[in-house]
RODO-2510 file (C-alpha; in nm, 4 decimals, decimal comma):
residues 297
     n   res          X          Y          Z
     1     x    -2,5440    -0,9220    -2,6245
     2     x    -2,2607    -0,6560    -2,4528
     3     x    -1,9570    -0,6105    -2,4898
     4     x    -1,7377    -0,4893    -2,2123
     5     x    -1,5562    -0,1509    -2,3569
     6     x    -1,4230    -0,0336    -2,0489
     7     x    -1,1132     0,1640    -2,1305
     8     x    -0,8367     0,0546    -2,0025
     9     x    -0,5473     0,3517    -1,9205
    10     x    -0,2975     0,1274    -1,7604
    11     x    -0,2589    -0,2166    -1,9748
    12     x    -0,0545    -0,4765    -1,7487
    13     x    -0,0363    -0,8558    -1,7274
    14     x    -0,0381    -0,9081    -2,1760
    15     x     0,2614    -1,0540    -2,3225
    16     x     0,4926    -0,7976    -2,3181
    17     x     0,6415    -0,5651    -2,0638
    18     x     0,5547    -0,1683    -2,1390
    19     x     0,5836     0,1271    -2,0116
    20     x     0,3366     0,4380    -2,0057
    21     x     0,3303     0,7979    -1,8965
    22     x     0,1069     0,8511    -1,5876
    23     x    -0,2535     0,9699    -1,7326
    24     x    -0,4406     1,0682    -1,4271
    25     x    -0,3456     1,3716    -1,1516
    26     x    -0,1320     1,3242    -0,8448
    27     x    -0,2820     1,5522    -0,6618
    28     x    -0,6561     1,5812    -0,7335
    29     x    -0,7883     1,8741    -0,4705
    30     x    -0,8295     2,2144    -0,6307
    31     x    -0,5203     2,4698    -0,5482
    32     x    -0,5529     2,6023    -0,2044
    33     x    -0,7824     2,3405    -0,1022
    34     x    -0,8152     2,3201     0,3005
    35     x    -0,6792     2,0011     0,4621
    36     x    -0,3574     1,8894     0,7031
    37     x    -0,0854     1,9216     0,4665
    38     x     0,0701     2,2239     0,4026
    39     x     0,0983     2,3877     0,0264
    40     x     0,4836     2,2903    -0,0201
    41     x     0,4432     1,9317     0,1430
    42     x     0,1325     1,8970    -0,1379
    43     x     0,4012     2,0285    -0,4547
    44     x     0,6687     1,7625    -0,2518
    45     x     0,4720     1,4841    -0,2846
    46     x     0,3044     1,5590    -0,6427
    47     x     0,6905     1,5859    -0,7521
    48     x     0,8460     1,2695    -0,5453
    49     x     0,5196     1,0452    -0,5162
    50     x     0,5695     1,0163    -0,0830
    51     x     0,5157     1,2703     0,2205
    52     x     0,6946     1,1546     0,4890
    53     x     0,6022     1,2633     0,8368
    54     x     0,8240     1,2535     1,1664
    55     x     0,5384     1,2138     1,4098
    56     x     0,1909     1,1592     1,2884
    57     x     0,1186     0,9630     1,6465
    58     x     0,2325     1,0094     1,9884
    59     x     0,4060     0,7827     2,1731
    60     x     0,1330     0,7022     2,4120
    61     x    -0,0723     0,5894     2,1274
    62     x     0,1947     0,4192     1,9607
    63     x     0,1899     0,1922     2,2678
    64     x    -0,2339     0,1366     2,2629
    65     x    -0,1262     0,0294     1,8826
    66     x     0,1230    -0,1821     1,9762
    67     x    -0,0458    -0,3787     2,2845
    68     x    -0,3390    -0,3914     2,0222
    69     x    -0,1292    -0,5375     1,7124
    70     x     0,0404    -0,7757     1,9892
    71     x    -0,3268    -0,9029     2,0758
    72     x    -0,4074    -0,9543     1,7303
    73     x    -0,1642    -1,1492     1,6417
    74     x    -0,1533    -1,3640     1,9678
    75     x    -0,5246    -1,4568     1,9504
    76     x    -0,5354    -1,8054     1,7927
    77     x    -0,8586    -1,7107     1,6336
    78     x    -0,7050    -1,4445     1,4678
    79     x    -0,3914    -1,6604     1,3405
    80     x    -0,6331    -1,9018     1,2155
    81     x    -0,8266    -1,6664     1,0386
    82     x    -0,8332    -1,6495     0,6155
    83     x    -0,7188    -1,2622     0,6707
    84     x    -0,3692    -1,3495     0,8600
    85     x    -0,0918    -1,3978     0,6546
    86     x     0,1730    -1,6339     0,8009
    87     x     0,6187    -1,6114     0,7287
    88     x     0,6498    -1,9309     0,5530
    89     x     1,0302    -2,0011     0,7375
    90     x     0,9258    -1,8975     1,0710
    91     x     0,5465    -1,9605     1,0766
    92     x     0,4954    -1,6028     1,2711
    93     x     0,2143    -1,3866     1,2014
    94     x     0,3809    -1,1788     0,8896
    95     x     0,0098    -0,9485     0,7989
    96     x    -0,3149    -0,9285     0,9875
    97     x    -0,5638    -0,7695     0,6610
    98     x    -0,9020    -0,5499     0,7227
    99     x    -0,7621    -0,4422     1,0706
   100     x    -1,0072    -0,2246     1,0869
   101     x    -1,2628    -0,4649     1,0937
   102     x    -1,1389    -0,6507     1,3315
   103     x    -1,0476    -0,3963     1,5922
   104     x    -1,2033    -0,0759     1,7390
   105     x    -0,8928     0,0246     1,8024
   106     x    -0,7947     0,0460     1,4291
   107     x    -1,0939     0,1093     1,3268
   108     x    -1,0440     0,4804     1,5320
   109     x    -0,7187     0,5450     1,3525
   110     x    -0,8292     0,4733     1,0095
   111     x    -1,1118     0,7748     1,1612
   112     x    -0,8855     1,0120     1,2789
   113     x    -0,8404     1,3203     1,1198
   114     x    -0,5169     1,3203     1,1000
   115     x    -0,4777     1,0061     0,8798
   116     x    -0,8174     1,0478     0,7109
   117     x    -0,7742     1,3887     0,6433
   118     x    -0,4961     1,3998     0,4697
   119     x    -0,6166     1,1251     0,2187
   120     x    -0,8980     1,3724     0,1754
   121     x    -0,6717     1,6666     0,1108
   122     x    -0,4682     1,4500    -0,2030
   123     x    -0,7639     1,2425    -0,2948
   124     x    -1,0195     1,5313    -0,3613
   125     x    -1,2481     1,3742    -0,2252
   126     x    -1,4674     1,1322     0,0133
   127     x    -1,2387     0,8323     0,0721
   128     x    -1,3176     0,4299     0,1816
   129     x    -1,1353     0,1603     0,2899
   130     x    -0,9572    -0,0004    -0,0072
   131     x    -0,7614    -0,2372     0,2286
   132     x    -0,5949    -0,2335     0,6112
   133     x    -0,3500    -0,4514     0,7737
   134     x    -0,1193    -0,4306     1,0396
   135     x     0,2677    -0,6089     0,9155
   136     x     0,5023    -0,7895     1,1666
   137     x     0,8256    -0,8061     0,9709
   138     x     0,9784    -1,0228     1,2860
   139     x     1,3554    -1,0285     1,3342
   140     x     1,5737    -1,3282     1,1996
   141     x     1,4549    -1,3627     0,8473
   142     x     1,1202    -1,2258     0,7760
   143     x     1,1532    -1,1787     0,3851
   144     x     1,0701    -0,8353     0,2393
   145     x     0,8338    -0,7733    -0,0698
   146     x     0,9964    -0,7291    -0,4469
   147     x     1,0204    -0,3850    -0,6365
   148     x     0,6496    -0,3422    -0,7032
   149     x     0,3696    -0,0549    -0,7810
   150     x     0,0328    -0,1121    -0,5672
   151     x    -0,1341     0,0704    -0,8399
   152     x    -0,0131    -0,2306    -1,1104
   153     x    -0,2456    -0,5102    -0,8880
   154     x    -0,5058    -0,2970    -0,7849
   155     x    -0,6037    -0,2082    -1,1509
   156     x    -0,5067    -0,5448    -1,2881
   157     x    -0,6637    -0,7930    -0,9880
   158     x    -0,9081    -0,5706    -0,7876
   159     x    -0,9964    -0,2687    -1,0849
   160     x    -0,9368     0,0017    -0,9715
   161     x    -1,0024     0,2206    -1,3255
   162     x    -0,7459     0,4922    -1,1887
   163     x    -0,4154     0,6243    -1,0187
   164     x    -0,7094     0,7997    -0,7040
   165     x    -0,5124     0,5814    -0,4008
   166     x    -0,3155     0,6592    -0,1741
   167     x    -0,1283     0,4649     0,0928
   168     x    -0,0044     0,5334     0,4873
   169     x     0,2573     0,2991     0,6607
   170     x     0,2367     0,4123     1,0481
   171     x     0,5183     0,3055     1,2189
   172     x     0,4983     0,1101     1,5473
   173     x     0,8212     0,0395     1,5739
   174     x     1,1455     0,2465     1,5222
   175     x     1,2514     0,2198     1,1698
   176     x     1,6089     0,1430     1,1480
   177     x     1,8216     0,1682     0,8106
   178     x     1,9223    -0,2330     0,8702
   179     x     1,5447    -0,4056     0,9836
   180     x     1,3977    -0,3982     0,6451
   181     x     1,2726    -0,0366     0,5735
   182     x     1,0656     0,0729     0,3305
   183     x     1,2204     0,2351    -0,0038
   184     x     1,0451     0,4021    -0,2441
   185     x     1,2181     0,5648    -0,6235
   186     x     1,1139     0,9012    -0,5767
   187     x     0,8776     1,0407    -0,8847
   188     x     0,8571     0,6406    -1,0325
   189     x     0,5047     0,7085    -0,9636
   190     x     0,4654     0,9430    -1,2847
   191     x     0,5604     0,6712    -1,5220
   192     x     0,3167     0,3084    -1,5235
   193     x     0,4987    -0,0320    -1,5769
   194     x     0,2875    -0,3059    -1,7354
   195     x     0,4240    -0,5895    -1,6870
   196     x     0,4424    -0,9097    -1,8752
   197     x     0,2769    -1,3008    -1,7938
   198     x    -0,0892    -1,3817    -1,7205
   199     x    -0,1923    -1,3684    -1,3898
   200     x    -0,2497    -1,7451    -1,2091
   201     x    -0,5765    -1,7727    -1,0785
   202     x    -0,5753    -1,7069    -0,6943
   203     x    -0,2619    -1,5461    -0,7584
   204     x    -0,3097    -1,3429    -0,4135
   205     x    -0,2376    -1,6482    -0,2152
   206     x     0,1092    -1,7019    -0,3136
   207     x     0,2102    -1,2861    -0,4094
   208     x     0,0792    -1,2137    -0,0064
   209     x     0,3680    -1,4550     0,1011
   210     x     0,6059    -1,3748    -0,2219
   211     x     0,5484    -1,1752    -0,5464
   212     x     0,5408    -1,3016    -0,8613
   213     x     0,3113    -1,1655    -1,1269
   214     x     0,3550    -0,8162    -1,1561
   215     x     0,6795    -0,7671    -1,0783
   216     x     0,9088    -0,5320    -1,3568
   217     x     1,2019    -0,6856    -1,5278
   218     x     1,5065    -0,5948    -1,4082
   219     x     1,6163    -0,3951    -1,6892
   220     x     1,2934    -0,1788    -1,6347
   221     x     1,3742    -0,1909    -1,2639
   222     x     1,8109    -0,0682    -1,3307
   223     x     1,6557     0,1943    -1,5861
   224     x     1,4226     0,3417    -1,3180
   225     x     1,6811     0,3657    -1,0220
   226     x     1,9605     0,4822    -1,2533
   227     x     1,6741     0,7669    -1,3487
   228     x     1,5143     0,8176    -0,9986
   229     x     1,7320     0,6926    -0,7077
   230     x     1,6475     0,4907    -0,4462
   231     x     1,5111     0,6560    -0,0689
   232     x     1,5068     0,4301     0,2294
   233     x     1,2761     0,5275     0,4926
   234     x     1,3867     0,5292     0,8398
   235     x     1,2145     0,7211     1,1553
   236     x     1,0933     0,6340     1,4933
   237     x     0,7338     0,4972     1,6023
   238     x     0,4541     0,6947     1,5357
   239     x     0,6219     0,8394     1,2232
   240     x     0,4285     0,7788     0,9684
   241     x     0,4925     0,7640     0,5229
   242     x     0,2540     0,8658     0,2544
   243     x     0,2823     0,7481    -0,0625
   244     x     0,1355     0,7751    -0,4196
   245     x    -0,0742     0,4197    -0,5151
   246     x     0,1946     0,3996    -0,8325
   247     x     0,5205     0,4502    -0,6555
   248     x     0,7733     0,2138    -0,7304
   249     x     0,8552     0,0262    -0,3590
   250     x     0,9601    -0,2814    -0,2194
   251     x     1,1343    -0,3580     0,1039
   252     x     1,4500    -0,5971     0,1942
   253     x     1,4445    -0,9176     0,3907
   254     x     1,4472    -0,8317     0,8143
   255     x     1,7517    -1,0571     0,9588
   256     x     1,8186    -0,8089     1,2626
   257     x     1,7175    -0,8730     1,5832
   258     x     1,4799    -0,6430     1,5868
   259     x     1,1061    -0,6258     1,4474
   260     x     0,9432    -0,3871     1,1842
   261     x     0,6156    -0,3586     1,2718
   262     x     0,3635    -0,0813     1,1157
   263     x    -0,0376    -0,0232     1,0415
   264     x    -0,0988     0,0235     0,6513
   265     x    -0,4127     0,1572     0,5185
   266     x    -0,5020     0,2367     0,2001
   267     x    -0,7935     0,4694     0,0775
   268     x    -0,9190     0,5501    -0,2384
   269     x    -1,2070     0,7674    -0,3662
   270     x    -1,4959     0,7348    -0,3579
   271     x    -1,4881     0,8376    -0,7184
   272     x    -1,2768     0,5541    -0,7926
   273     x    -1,4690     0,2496    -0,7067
   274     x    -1,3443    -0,0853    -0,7992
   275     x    -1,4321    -0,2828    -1,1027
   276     x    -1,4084    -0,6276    -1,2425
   277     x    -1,0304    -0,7061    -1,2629
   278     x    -0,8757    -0,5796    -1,5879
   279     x    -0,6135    -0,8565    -1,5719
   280     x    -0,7069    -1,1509    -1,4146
   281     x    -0,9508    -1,4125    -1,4057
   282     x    -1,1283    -1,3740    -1,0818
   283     x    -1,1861    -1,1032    -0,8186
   284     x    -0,9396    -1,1092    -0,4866
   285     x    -1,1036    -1,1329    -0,1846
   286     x    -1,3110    -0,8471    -0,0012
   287     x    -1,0761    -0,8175     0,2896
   288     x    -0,7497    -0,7690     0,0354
   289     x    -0,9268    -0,5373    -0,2199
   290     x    -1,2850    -0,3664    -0,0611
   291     x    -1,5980    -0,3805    -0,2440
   292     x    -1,7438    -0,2065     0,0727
   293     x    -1,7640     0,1568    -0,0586
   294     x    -1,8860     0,3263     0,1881
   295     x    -1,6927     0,6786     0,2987
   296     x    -1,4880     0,6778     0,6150
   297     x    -1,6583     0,9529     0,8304
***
């Protein structure tokens, strides 16, 4: 008989809420490493947990991304389609996940060596897929997500054993400071909240529309913004945001007129392959957390 003795660095999901230094790097190249991002961008992020870049794409390919999104989420196959994600008020297309699956077009970006090779330059190494989706936040009431880490799921539901992620949002449409923009606290991402409550089996179906499990309490949540402050990204298309897998993030409900629309991918090292969950019951599906390891090139 064996016993699973996996250590666990990050505990989350038990039956009380705690909080824990960060235990693993930010940055995890060797000094001086080669790669896109400059020396003092590199210190910038390892010190706020987020890189954020004015134009990562131009607008001409801002507009093949956008006329390929608009297909995507157009094509009733698509919409029908276990890895679409639909607003439950408005019953538009909110997510489209493993994008890059689905479409050469995204498939080429999540390739391009100016996305990939940054992950490369903070990862330290060979990266995959973790997960890819393009988000239509559509004006007049798409709802936003809660105050959450990525890190705190992907360890608990998909196990990932450590903080080796890292996350792009690639704007395709102009960010505005009233449409629902990302915010981020920066340097949250040096301290890990577990957080308290089981996690439901097939949790992912509801926390894709809504989160739930996993969320901080709001004390923890006041205690970190009071300590970190709170940075709303705005920026045009084709700017793009990097972030640290443990930031602390969320994003406010969209009732503008006007949509928030943006590619998200998410690598993580080859070195840091997922697990069984370390705080749920069951696996999530392939096409929200990858078991396909195999290095973007």
């Amino acid at each position: 008989m064996t016993t699973d003795v996996r250590a666990d660095l990050y505990p989350s999901r038990g039956a009380a809420e705690m909080t824990t230094p960060r235990q693993d790097p930010v940055i995890w190249s060797a000094p001086g490493a080669p790669g896109p991002i400059a020396a003092k961008d590199l210190q910038s992020f390892e010190h706020d947990g987020f890189l954020a870049i004015d134009q990562l794409i131009t607008p001409e390919e801002v507009a093949g991304y956008r006329a390929e999104l608009d297909r995507l989420v157009t094509d009733p196959q698509v919409r029908a389609d276990e890895r679409s994600i639909i607003e439950p008020k408005s019953q538009s297309v909110r997510s489209v996940f493993e994008v890059h699956k689905l479409s050469e077009v995204f498939a080429r970006l999540v390739r391009d060596e100016r996305v990939v090779g940054r992950a490369r330059q903070i990862l330290g190494s060979d990266v995959y897929v973790h997960q890819s989706r393009i988000n239509v936040k559509p004006g007049f009431g798409a709802s936003g997500f809660y105050w959450h880490s990525d890190f705190e799921t992907w360890h608990a539901e998909d196990g990932l054993p450590h903080m080796r992620a890292v996350s792009v949002s690639i704007a395709l449409t102009e960010n505005l400071d009233t449409n629902g923009g990302l915010m981020i606290m920066p340097g949250s991402h040096k301290s890990f909240v577990g957080c308290a409550g089981e996690t439901p089996k097939d949790n992912y179906k509801k926390s894709l529309q809504m989160q739930d499990a996993g969320i901080p309490s709001d004390q923890v949540l006041t205690s970190m913004a009071d300590r970190h402050g709170i940075k709303l990204f705005t920026g045009r298309a084709g700017s793009a945001t990097w972030f640290d897998c443990n930031a602390m993030h969320g994003s406010g409900d969209n009732i503008t007129p006007y949509a928030r629309s943006n590619v998200f991918i998410v690598f993580n090292s080859v070195d840091n392959t997922a697990q069984e969950p370390f705080a749920a019951p069951v696996r999530r599906p392939d096409f929200i957390g990858a078991r396909d390891f195999t290095p973007v090139r």
